[in-house]
C-alpha positions, -999 to +999 in steps of 0.1 A: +384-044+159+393-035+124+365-029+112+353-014+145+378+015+142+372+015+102+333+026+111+344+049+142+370+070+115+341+073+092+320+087+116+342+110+128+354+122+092+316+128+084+315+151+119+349+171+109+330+175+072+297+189+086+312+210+109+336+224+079+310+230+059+287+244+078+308+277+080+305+278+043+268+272+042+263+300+068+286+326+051+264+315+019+231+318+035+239+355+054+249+366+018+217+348-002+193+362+028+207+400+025+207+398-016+168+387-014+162+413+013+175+443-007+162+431-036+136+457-039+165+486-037+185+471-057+162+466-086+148+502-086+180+520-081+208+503-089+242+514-091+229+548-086+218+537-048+257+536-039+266+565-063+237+590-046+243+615-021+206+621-010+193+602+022+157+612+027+138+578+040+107+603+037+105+610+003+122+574-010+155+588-016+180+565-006+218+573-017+242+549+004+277+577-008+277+596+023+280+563+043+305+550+020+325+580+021+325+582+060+331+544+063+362+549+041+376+579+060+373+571+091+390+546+083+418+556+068+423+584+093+420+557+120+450+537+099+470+569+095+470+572+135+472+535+145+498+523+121+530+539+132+523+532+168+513+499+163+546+490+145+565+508+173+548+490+199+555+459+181+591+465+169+597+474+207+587+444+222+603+420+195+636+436+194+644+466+219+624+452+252+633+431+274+612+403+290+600+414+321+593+448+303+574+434+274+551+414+290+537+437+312+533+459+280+522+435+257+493+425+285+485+461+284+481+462+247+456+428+245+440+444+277+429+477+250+414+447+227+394+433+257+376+466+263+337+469+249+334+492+221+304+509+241+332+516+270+356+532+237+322+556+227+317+569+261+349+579+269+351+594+233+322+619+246+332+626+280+369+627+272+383+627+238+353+652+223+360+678+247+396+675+242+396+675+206+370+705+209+392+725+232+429+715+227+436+690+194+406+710+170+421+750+177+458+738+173+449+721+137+424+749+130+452+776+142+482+755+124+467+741+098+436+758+090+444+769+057+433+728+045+396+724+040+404+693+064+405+714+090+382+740+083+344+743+098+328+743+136+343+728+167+321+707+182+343+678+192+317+654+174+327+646+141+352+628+122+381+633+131+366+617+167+358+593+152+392+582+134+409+585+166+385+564+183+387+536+156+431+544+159+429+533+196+402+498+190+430+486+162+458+496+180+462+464+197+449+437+164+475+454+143+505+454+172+495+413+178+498+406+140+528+429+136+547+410+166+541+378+155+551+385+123+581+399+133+588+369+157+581+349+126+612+358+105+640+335+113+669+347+144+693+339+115+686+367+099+694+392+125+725+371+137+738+375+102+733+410+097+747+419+131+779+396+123+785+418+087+787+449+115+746+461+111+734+485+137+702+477+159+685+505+132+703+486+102+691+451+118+652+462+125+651+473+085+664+443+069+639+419+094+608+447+085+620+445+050+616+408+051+581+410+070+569+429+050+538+412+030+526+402+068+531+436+080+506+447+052+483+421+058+481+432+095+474+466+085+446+453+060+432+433+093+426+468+110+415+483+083+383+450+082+379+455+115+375+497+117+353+496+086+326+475+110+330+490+139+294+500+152+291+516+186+318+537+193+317+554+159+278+558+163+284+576+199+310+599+187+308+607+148+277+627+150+255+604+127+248+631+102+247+618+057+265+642+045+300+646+026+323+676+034+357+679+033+362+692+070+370+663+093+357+684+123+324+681+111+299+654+116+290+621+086+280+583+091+290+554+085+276+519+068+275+500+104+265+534+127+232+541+103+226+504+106+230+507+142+209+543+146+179+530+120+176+497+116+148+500+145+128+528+127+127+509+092+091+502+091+084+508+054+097+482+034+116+502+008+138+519+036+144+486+052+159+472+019+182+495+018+197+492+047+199+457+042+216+463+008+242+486+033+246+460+053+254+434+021+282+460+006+294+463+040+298+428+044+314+423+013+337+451+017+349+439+048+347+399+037+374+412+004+395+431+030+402+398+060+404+374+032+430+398+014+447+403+048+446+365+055+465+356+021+491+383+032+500+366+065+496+329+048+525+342+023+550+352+052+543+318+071+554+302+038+582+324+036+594+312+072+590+274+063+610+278+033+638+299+053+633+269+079+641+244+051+668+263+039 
């Protein structure tokens, strides 16, 4: 029976093994495939096919900046938007809310992460364009129009769409992180500041203060996901390479001209660099979860060493 069980761990330690690895050798392999793919691109531009601005398939001018720069953008504006709602949403529900009120509201917020991104782009054209067209772009432009930000046409297609599209699909990543985080530092913390005489206000900084590095690595997590976000950007940002200042007008991103042109890449130059697109954005995006990851790691070591303690 011994020697029985000995063979069956074996077995089953050789399973565990190929299925770990196998992630590895997939991650590996997507990377090696994408590198040989854009090989040609990369060997007759090189750093100049991520520093160029021109993006004329015709003519063999490929220049992957204006993608970069809407990628990053968007982005940001998205994490501008989401950020302070997401830690409101979360700090509510781990502090303020009571149960029966926070679970109806945090169903509603995993409910936003269930929706298709396709169901996020159409509403962006039939609802959020014409409202930032006729309502959100005139009071910036009336306001605030003196910042090339919000300078240039209203069309309700452009960037700033866009951002607030992306704001509303990482709305509900960042809140989960946040509140688990924030359920992650220890009760005795609050007990203790609230026994020195701490208001609610006073309480909710010391345990943000202490959440802190997994706070930032939520944010980072939204940041990975709104960088490769595909169809709703592609619906709504206007899909046009260029780089202007004015976030009313239209750009592109890395994943929304894969999306729009991978289909039409018949030549084999202008299907290498759309591969090599796809390899920085993969890379990008692989640097951002893994540096979100070690974030959240570092505040569950945190709580085990408060736990010890």
């Amino acid at each position: 029976m011994a020697q029985t069980g000995t063979f069956g761990d074996k077995i089953f330690r050789s399973v565990l093994i190929v299925a770990a690895t196998s992630i590895l050798l997939i991650v590996a392999g997507m990377i090696l495939m994408m590198v040989l793919n854009s090989w040609p691109t990369i060997e007759r531009y090189g750093v100049g096919f991520l520093t160029g601005a021109e993006w004329k398939p015709s003519r063999y001018e490929f220049g992957a900046l204006p993608f970069i720069y809407g990628t990053v953008v968007s982005s940001l504006i998205a994490l501008v938007i989401s950020v302070p709602i997401s830690l409101g949403i979360a700090i509510f529900l781990v502090e303020q809310a009571p149960k029966k009120i926070a679970a109806p509201i945090a169903f509603m917020v995993e409910l936003l992460a269930a929706i298709p991104s396709v169901v996020y782009g159409l509403w962006g054209i039939f609802v959020l364009a014409p409202f930032v067209r006729d309502y959100l772009g005139v009071f910036l432009k009336n306001y605030f129009g003196w910042l090339p930000l919000f300078q240039g046409r209203l069309t309700g297609i452009g960037m700033l769409t866009a951002g607030i599209i992306l704001a509303l699909m990482i709305t509900p990543i960042i809140t989960a992180v946040v509140r688990d985080v924030l359920e992650a530092v220890p009760t005795t913390q609050r007990e203790a500041a609230l026994a020195l005489g701490a208001t609610d206000w006073e309480k909710t900084q010391i345990v943000l203060g202490n959440a802190a590095s997994g706070i930032a690595g939520a944010v980072v997590l939204g940041l990975g996901r709104a960088l490769g976000e595909t169809m709703a950007v592609t619906m709504v940002i206007g899909n046009s390479p260029q780089i202007s200042p004015s976030l009313f007008e239209p750009a592109y991103t890395i994943a929304s001209v894969l999306a729009a042109n991978f289909a039409e890449a018949t030549d084999r130059l202008y299907l290498s660099a759309l591969i090599e697109m796809g390899l920085v954005l993969f890379l990008v995006t692989f640097v951002v979860n893994a540096f979100a990851k070690l974030l959240v790691m570092r505040v569950a070591r945190q709580r085990g060493t408060a736990g010890h303690v």
